[in-house]
C-alpha positions, 0 to 999 in steps of 0.5 A, a space after each residue: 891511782 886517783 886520778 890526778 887531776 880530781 885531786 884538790 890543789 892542797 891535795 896535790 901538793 901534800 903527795 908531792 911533798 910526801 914523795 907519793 907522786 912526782 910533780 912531773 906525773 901531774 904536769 902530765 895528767 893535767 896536760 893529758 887532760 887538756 888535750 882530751 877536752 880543751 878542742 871541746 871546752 877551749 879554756 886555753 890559748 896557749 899551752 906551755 908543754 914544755 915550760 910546765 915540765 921543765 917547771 915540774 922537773 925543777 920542783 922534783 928536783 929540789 925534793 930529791 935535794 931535800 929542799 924545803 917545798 912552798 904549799 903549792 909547789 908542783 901544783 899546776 896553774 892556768 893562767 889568765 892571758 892578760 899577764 905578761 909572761 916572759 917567752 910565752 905570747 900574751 894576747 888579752 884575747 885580741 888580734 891587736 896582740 897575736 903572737 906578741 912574746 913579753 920580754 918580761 914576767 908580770 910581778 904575779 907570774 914572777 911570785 907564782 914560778 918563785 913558789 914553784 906553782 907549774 903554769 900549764 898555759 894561758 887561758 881564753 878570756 873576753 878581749 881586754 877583759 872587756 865582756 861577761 861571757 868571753 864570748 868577745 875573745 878574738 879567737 873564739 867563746 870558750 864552753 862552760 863545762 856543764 854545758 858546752 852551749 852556754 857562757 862560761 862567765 867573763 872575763 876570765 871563761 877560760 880559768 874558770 872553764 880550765 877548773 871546771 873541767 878539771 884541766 887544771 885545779 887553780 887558775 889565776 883570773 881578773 876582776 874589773 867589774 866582776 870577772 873573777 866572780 861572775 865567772 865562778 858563779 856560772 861554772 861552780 868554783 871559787 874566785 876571790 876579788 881581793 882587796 885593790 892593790 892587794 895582788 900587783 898590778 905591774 905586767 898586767 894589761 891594764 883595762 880600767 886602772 882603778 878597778 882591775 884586780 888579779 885574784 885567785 880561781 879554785 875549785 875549794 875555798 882552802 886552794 883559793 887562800 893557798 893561792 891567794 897567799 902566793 900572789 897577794 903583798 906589797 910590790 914597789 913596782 906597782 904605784 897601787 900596790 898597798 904596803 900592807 900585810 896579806 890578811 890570815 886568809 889560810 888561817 881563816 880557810 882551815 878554821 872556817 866558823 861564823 859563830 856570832 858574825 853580824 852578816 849583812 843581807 844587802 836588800 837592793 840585791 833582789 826583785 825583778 831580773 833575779 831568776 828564781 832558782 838563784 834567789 831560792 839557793 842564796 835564801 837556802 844559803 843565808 838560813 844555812 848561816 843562821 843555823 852555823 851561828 851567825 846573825 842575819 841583819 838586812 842592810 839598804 845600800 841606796 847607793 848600788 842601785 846607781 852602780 852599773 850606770 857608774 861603773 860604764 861610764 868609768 871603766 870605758 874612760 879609763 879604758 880609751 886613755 890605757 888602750 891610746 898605747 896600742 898605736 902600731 907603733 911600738 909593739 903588736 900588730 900593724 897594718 897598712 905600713 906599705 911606704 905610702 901611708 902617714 903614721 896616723 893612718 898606719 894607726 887607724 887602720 890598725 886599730 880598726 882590724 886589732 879591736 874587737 866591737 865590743 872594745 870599739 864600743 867602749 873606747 868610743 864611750 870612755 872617749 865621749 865621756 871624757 870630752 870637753 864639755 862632757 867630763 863633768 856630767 859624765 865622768 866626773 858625777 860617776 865618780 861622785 857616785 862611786 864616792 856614795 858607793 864607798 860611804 854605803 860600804 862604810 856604812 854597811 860594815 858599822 853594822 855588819 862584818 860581812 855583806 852577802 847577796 847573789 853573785 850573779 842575777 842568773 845561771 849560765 846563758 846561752 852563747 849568743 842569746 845577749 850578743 846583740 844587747 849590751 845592755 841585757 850583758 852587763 847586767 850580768 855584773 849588777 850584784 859585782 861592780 860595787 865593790 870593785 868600785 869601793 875597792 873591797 874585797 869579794 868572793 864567790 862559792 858554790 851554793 848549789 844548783 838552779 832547780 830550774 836548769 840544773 845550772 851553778 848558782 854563786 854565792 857572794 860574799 863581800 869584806 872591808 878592804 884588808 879584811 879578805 879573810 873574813 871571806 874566806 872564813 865566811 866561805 869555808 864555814 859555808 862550804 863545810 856545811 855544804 859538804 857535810 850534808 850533800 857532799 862537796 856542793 858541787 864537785 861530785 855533780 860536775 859534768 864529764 866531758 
């Protein structure tokens, strides 16, 4: 028999629709993989054995009935751990949560059991999504597959880790700044930033209110819209949440063609800090879209050169006012309550030992920022700024049906090699933050390998808002090339473990 878990998620869930395997035997090759590999890779924080069976007997079940099953049912999922999940411990990656049980399921892990997808468990990421490495999750970094001594990509290592290593063949993910995308760059899959307010926000752990967005990791662009469909619509528990149609995007994946689309490259992503082997393989995938029929237009977004500077000012202001909550008084870990302490002191100390540096270093920013005689010159001109950035996107798209650029300015780096520089970390993030600041949609793909290291490099690809299926027929039309030329660009070369 194939190995299971080598299968596509779309794959997997035509066999078990047809009766050729059972969902429960790929619940168990999938689990039988993370036991093999996860004490190396450590994509997950928690495995739910029993859940996942419990959730594939269900799906077998109701085959057996005759019911009709979703297009993903029976798959399974990993789950990134900043959605609440009833029963099983939601930790963000950070001490101040250890052990915490959700009374309640997040809207996006409540659709997920209702299409009757298997989540596997939670996976490791960056505490409170705050990072580009999830080297500052509180239990430790998680391995990129290809090589187990460099940075999966942050937030969300963990998902895009459990898919590259074939521990599971979606994955769900967050992208504030670029944690779905980046993270997808450096290990060779797909994430998908959706448009703002397309996916609920309502159980997520929130970081940065206005730019957090769950979206949809994969290792084919088709899995991506299969899942993208599951979780995306509107939700009237989520104040953001846009009542919208979700876009055609599994429409778009299957008919993947980019014959007379206007694609934009956008000019400012390029030039110094841009490692070589990752502009020769986005050079190589921009004639390849020339060739597949699509006109290549060079656009100026004067704007993104101000991006990062904008986004870390705004994502830490947001940050200091959502993280207030975690004050030991209402849930999650407590410190120092021995009778003699004041409740402010309780707090103190407990968020002392609960926060990690890096999320100290941005409540501390994020609370100067938004500090009387600061607010203005801080917080309020990157709002202007993030104004620019939107204006530059609606410029763009006059123009253009799609913008593309590098996903990220390099491949993977090695753990430990930017720890000790913020700075030289966040810019990871450079090509990514714009349209989390526009609130756009985005996604990342495989274009190849760096000559230089032999390491992922992504291609991104970035729509109007309510347009995320011009990603995916962007992507698709990209990734068949790939395949029909060199194979799937990257699945065959993948590393194993």
């Amino acid at each position: 028999m194939t190995d299971l878990t080598r299968l596509t998620a779309a794959e997997t869930a035509a066999k078990i629709a047809a009766g050729e395997v059972t969902a429960v035997a790929v619940t168990e090759a999938h689990l039988a993989r993370i036991e093999a590999v996860d004490e190396k890779v450590h994509a997950f924080l928690h495995v739910d054995r029993e859940g996942a069976l419990a959730q594939a007997r269900a799906v077998d079940e109701k085959r057996a009935r005759g019911e009709q099953l979703g297009p993903l049912a029976g798959v399974p999922l990993a789950l990134k751990d900043i959605f609440t999940t009833e029963g099983i411990p939601t930790t963000v990656g950070s001490k101040i949560l250890e052990g915490w049980i959700p009374p309640y399921d997040a809207t996006l892990t409540r659709r997920l059991k209702d299409a009757d997808v298997v989540i596997l468990g939670k996976t490791n990421m960056d505490e409170f999504a705050m990072g580009s490495s999830t080297e500052n999750s509180a239990y430790g970094p998680t391995g990129n597959p290809w090589d187990l001594t460099r940075i999966p990509g942050g937030s969300g290592g963990g998902s895009s880790a459990a898919i590259a290593s074939y521990e599971a063949p979606l994955a769900i993910g967050t992208d504030t700044g670029g944690s779905i995308r980046q993270p997808a760059a450096v290990t060779g899959t797909v994430g998908v930033k959706p448009t703002y307010g397309a996916v609920s926000r309502y159980g997520m752990v929130a970081f940065s209110s206005s730019l957090d967005q769950g979206g949809p990791c994969a290792r084919t662009v088709l899995d991506a819209a299969l899942l993208h469909e599951v979780i995306a619509g509107h939700d009237p528990l989520d104040s953001t949440s846009i009542d919208a149609p979700v876009p055609p995007v599994v429409e778009a994946a299957r008919n993947g063609d980019v014959t007379g689309m206007r694609i934009g490259v956008v000019k400012e992503f390029a030039g110094e800090g841009y490692q070589a082997g990752v502009m020769q393989r986005f050079n190589e995938s921009v004639e390849l879209l020339r060739e597949l029929g699509a006109e290549i237009v060079e656009i100026s977004c004067p704007s993104f050169d101000k991006a990062l500077a904008a986004y870390y000012l705004i994502a830490p202001s947001e940050c200091s006012s959502n993280l207030a909550r975690f004050d030991a008084m209402r849930y999650g870990l407590r410190v120092g309550d021995d009778g003699t302490r004041s409740a402010e002191e309780v707090t103190a100390l407990t968020r002392a030992a609960g926060f990690g540096p890096e999320v100290k270093r941005r409540i501390m920013l994020g609370t100067y920022a938004l500090s009387s005689g600061y607010y203005d010159a801080y917080y309020g001109s990157a709002q202007k700024v993030r104004t620019l950035i939107t204006q530059d996107f609606e410029t763009a798209f006059e123009q253009v049906d799609v913008l593309v650029s590098p996903t990220t300015p390099t491949t993977a780096f090695p753990i430990g090699e930017r720890a000790d520089d913020p700075m030289a970390m966040y810019l990871a993030d450079l090509c990514t933050i714009p349209s989390n600041l526009a609130g756009n949609s985005a996604m990342s793909l495989p274009c190849g390998l760096a000559p230089e290291d032999g390491l992922p490099v992504g291609l991104q690809i970035i729509a109007p808002a309510l347009a995320d299926d011009r990603l995916y027929r962007v992507g698709a039309a990209v990734e068949a090339a790939f395949t029909a030329r060199w194979g799937h660009p990257l699945l065959e070369e993948a590393p194993s473990l």
